[in-house]
MARPALUM-979272 format. One line per field, with one value per residue (C-alpha): residue number from 1; x, y, z. Coordinates in nm, 3 decimals, always signed. Layout:
MARPALUM-979272
pos = [NUM / ...];
east = [X / ...];
north = [Y / ...];
up = [Z / ...];
***
This chain:
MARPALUM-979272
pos = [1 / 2 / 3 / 4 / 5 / 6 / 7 / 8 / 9 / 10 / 11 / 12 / 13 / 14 / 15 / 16 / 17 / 18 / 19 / 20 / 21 / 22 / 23 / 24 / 25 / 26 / 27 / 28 / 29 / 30 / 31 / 32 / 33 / 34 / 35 / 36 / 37 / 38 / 39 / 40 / 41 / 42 / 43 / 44 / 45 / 46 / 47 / 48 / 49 / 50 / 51 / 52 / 53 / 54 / 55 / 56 / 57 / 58 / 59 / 60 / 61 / 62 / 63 / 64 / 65 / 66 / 67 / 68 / 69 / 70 / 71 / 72 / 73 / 74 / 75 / 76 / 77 / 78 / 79 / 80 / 81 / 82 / 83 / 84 / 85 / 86 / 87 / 88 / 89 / 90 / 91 / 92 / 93 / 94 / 95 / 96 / 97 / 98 / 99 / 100 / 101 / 102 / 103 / 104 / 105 / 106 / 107 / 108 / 109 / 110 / 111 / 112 / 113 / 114 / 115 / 116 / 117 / 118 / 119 / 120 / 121 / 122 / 123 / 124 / 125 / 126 / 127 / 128 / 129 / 130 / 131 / 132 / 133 / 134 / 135 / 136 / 137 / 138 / 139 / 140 / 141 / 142 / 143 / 144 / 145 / 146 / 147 / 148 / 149 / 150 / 151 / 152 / 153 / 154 / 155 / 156 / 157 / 158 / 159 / 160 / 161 / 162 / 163 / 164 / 165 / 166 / 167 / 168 / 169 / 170 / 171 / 172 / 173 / 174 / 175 / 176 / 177 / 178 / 179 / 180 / 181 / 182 / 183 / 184 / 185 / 186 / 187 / 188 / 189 / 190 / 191 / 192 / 193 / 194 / 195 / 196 / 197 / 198 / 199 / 200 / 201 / 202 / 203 / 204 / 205 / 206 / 207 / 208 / 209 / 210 / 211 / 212 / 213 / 214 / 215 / 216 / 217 / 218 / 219 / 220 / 221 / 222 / 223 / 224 / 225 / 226 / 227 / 228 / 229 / 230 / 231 / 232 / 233 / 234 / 235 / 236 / 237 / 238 / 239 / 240 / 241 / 242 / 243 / 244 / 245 / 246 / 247 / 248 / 249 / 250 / 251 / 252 / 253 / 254 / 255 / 256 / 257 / 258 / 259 / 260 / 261 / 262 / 263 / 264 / 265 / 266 / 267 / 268 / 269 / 270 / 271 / 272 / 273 / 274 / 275 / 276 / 277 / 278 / 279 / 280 / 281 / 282 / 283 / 284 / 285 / 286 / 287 / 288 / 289 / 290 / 291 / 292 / 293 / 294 / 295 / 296 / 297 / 298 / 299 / 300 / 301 / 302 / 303 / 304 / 305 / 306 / 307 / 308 / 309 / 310 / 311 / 312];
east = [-2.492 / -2.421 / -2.560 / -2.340 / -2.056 / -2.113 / -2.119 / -1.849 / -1.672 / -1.796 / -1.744 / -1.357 / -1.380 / -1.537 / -1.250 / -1.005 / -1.154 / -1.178 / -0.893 / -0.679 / -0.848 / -0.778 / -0.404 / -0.375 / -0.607 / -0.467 / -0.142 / -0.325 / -0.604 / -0.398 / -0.145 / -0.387 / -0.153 / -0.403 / -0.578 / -0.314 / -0.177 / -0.420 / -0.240 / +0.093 / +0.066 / -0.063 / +0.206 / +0.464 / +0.344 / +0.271 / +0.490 / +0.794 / +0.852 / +0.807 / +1.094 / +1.339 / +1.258 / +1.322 / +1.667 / +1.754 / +1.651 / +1.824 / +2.176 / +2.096 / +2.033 / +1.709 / +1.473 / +1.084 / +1.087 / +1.312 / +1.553 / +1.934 / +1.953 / +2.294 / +2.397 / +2.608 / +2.677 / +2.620 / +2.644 / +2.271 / +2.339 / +2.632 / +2.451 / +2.158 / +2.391 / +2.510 / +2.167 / +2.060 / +1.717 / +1.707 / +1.818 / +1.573 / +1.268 / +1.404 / +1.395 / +1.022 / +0.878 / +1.042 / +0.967 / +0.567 / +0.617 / +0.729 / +0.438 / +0.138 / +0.253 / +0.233 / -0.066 / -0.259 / -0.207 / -0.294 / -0.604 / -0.718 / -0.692 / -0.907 / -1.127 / -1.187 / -1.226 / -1.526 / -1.714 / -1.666 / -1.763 / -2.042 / -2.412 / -2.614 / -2.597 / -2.314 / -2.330 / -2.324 / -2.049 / -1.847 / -1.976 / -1.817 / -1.504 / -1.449 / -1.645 / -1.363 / -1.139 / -1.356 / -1.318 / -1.106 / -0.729 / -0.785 / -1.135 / -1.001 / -0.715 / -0.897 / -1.171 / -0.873 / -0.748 / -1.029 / -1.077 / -0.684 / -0.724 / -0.629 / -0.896 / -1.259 / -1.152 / -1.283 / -1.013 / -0.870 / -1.252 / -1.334 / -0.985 / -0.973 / -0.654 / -0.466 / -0.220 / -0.102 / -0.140 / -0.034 / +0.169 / +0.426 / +0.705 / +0.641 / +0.270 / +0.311 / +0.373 / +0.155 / -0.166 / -0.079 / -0.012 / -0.391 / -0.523 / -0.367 / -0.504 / -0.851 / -0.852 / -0.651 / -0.753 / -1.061 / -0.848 / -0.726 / -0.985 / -1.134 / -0.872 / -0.827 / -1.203 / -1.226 / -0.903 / -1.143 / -1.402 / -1.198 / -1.148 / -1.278 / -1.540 / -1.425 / -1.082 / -1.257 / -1.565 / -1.236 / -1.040 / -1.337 / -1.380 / -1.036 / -1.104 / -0.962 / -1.040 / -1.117 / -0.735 / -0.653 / -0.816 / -0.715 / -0.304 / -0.304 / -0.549 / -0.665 / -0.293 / -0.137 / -0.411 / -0.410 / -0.004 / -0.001 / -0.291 / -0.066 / +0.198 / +0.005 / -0.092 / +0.221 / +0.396 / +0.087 / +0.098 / +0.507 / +0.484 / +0.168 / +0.340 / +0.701 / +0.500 / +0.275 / +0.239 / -0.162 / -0.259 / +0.066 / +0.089 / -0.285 / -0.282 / +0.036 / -0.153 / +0.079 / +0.399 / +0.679 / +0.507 / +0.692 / +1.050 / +1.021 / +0.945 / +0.653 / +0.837 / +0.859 / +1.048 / +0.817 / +0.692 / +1.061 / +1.093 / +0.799 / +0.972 / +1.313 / +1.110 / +0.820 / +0.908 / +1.303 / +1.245 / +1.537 / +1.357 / +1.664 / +1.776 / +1.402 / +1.458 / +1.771 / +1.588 / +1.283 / +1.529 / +1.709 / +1.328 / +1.252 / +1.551 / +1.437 / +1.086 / +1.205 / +1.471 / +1.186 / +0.972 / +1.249 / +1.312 / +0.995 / +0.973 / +1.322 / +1.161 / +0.835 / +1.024 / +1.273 / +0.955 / +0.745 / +1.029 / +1.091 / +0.776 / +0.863];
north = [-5.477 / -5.214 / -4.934 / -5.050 / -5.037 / -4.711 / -4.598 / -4.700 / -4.593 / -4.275 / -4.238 / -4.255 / -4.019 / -3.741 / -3.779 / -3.775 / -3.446 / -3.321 / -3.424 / -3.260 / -2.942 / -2.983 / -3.014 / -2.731 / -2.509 / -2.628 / -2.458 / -2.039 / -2.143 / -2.361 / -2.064 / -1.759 / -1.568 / -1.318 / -1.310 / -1.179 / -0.989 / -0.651 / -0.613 / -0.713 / -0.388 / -0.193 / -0.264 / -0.226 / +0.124 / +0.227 / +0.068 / -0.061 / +0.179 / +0.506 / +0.274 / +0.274 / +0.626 / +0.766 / +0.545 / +0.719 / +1.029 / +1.018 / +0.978 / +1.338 / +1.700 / +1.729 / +1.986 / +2.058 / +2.142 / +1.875 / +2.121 / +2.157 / +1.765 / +1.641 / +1.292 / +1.378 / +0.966 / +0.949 / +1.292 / +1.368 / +1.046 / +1.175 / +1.489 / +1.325 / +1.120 / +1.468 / +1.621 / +1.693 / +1.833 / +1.455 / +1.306 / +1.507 / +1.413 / +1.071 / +1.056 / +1.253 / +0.902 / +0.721 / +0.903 / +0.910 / +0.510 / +0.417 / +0.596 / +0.471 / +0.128 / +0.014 / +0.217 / +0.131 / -0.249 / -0.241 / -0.044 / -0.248 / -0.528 / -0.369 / -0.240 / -0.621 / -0.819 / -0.566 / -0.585 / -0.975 / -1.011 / -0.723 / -0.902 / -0.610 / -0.326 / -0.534 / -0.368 / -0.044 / -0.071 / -0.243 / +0.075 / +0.301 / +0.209 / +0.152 / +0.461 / +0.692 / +0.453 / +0.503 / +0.926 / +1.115 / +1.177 / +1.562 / +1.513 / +1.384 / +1.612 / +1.933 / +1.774 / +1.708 / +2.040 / +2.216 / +2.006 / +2.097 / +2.475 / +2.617 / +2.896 / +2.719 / +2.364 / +2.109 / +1.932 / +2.190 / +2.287 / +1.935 / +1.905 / +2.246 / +2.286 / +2.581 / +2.340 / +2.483 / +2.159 / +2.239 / +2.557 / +2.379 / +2.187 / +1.981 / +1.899 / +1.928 / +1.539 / +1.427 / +1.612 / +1.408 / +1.077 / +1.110 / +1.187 / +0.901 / +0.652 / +0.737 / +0.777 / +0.482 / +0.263 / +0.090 / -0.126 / -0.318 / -0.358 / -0.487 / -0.756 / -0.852 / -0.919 / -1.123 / -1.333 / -1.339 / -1.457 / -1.764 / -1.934 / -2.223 / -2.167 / -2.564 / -2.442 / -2.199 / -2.419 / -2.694 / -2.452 / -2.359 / -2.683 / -2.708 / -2.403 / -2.151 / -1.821 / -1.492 / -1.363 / -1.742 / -1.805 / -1.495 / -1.539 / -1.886 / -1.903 / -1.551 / -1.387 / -1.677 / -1.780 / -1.420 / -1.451 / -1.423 / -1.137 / -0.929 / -0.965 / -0.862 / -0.529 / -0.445 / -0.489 / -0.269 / +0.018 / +0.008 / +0.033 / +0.311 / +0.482 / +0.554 / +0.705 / +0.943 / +1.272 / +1.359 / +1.433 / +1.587 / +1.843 / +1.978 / +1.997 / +2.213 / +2.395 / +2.263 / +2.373 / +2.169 / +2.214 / +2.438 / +2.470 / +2.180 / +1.975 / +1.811 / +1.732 / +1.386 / +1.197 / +1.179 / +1.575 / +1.674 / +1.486 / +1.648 / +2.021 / +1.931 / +1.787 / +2.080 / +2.352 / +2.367 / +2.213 / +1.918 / +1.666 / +1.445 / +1.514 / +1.429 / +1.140 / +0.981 / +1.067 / +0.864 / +0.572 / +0.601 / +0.578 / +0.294 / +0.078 / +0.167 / +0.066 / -0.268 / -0.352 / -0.324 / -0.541 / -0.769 / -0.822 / -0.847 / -1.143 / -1.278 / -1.292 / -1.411 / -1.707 / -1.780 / -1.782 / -2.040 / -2.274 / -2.226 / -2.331 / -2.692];
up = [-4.003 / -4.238 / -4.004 / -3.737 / -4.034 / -4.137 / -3.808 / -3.707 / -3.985 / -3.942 / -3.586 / -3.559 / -3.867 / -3.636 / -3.379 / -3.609 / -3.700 / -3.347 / -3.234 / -3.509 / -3.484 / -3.105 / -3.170 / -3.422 / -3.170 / -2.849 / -2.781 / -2.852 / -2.619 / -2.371 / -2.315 / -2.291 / -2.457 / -2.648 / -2.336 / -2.124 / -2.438 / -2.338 / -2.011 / -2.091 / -2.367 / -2.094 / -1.835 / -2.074 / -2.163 / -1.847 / -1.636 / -1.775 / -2.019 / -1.730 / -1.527 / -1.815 / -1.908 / -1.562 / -1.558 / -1.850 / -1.785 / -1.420 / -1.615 / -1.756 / -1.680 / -1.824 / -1.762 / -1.826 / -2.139 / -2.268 / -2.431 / -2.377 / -2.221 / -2.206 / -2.064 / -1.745 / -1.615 / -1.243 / -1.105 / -0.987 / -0.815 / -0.628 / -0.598 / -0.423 / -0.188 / -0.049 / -0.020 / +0.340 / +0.197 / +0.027 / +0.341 / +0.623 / +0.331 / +0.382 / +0.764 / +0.725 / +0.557 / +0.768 / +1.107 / +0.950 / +0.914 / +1.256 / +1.400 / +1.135 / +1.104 / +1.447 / +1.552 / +1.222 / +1.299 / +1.665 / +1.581 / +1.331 / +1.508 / +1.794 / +1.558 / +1.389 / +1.728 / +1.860 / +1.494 / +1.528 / +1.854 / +1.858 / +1.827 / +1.809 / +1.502 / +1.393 / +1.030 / +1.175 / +1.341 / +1.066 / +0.834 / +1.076 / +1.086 / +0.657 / +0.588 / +0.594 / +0.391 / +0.084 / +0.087 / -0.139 / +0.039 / -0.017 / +0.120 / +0.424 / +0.439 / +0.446 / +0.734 / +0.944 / +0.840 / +0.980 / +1.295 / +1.390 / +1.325 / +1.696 / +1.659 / +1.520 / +1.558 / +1.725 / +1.840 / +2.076 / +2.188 / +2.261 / +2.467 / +2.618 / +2.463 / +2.243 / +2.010 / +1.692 / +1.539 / +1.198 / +1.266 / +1.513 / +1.427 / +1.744 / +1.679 / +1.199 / +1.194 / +1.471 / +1.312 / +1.011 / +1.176 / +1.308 / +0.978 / +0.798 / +1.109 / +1.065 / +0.705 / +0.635 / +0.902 / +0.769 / +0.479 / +0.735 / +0.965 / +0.632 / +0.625 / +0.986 / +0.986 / +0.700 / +0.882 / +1.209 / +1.032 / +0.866 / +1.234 / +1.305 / +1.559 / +1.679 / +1.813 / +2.067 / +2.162 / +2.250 / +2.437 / +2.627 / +2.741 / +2.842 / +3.076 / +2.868 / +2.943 / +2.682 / +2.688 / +2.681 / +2.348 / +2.186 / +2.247 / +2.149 / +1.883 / +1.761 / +1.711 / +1.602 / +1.344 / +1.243 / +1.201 / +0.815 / +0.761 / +1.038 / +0.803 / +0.513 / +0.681 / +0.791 / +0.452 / +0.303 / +0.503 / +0.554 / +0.179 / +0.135 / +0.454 / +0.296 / +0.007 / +0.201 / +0.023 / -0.030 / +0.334 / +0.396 / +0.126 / +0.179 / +0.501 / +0.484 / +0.199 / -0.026 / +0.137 / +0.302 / +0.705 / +0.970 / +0.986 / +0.664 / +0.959 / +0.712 / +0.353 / +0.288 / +0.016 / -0.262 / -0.218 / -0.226 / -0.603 / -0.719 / -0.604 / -0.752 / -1.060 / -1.116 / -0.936 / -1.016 / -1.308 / -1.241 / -1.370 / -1.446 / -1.067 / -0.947 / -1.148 / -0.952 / -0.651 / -0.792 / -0.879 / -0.513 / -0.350 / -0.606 / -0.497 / -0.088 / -0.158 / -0.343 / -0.056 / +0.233 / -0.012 / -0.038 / +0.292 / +0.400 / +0.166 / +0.337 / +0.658 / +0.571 / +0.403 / +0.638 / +0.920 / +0.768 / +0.707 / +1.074 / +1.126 / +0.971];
***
């Protein structure tokens, strides 16, 4: 009897103990906060901070060296408004957009459904088409470079043709366009496979029985199972598309492309910012393309929103 006594006197004793150590523990280790503390420092230095310094500095007339910088309210802004360089940069992007986005989706999408459905040297195949993804942008740049050059390339050999790809205003953007597709492409054939792999194999075997046939079964279970990943890629490369600059800039050898037909938005801020020297005018522009990128995020959001509670 006094075994069981002492223990259970002891017994509640040790809870006691645990459970007050648990209450003066439990909020630091139920919150995470010193976990999360590392990258909240880090986005705050490198993020946050770089967004109110560029606000700041876009309200001035600073210049690379820092010296002379006097607070002059919203005049680079007005400045930039009436900027047709700003404005043909601008309508570069988003020229460069309307032709990657669509194609990019569409032949990822191709791309996906022949890995899938592919039995033999499937993993070839499926290395193919991400290899390029994983080379360096200038790596891929100068390739492309070489393959358009109207005297040894191989494009124009292979075609029997004598385009000056990068040389023409007609052709500048188009040579880039095809660059950015097969470098770029393999991401989202990356995604749309993974989505074509997350069917159920059930809703084809029962639409098969139905009588169903292959073009069947992809419109009214393939696209529309696919709905959300589409979205995904189109968001991702509207977004990587408006801020194109690698490929463009080497392949022009680091000039704005014939006639400027090849300048886009974020190559023009770098000029005004390290080659004039305007780095509080390269910094409205910066804020400008900031709020551009944020409204097309935005919307995007909108619609995806608005969609799915039309679906209920």
């Amino acid at each position: 009897m006094t075994t069981t006594g002492a223990e259970t006197v002891v017994r509640p004793a040790r809870v006691r103990t645990a459970a007050g150590a648990g209450v003066r523990r439990g909020p630091g280790f139920q919150h995470g906060g010193w976990f999360v503390a590392p990258f909240l420092v880090l986005f705050a230095l490198f993020v946050i901070w770089p967004l109110v310094r560029g606000l700041h500095l876009s309200l001035t007339d600073a210049n690379i060296s820092g010296e002379g910088t006097s607070f002059v309210g919203l005049d680079n802004y007005r400045e930039a408004l009436d900027d047709p360089l700003m404005w043909d940069a601008l309508g570069h992007s988003a020229s460069f957009t309307l032709l990657v986005v669509p194609c990019i989706t569409v032949l990822a999408f191709l791309l996906a459904m022949l890995a899938h459905h592919i039995e033999r040297g499937k993993w070839l195949w499926r290395l193919c088409f991400f290899t390029p993804f994983l080379l360096p942008s200038t790596v891929a740049a100068n390739l492309w470079q070489w393959l358009f050059n109207p005297g040894t390339g191989m494009v124009n050999h292979v075609l029997g043709i004598e385009t000056p790809w990068l040389t023409d205003k007609s052709y500048a953007m188009l040579a880039i366009v095809i660059t950015t597709l097969w470098w770029t492409v393999g991401f989202s054939f990356l995604l749309y496979l993974a989505a074509l792999q997350g069917i159920p194999r059930h809703l084809y075997e029962a639409a098969e029985l139905d009588g169903a046939n292959a073009w069947h079964r992809m419109v009214r279970i393939t696209l529309p199972m696919l709905r959300h990943i589409t979205g995904l890629v189109v968001a991702l490369q509207v977004l990587a598309s408006l801020q194109v600059f690698d490929q463009a800039v080497v392949m022009q050898d680091f000039g704005p492309g014939p006639e400027e037909s090849t300048r886009t938005f974020v190559q023009y801020t770098l000029e005004q910012g390290f080659t004039s020297y305007r780095v509080g005018y390269a910094s409205a522009i910066s804020v400008i393309f900031f709020v551009i990128i944020a409204a097309v995020a935005l919307a995007r959001m909108w619609l995806l929103r608005n969609r799915e509670e039309g679906g209920r």
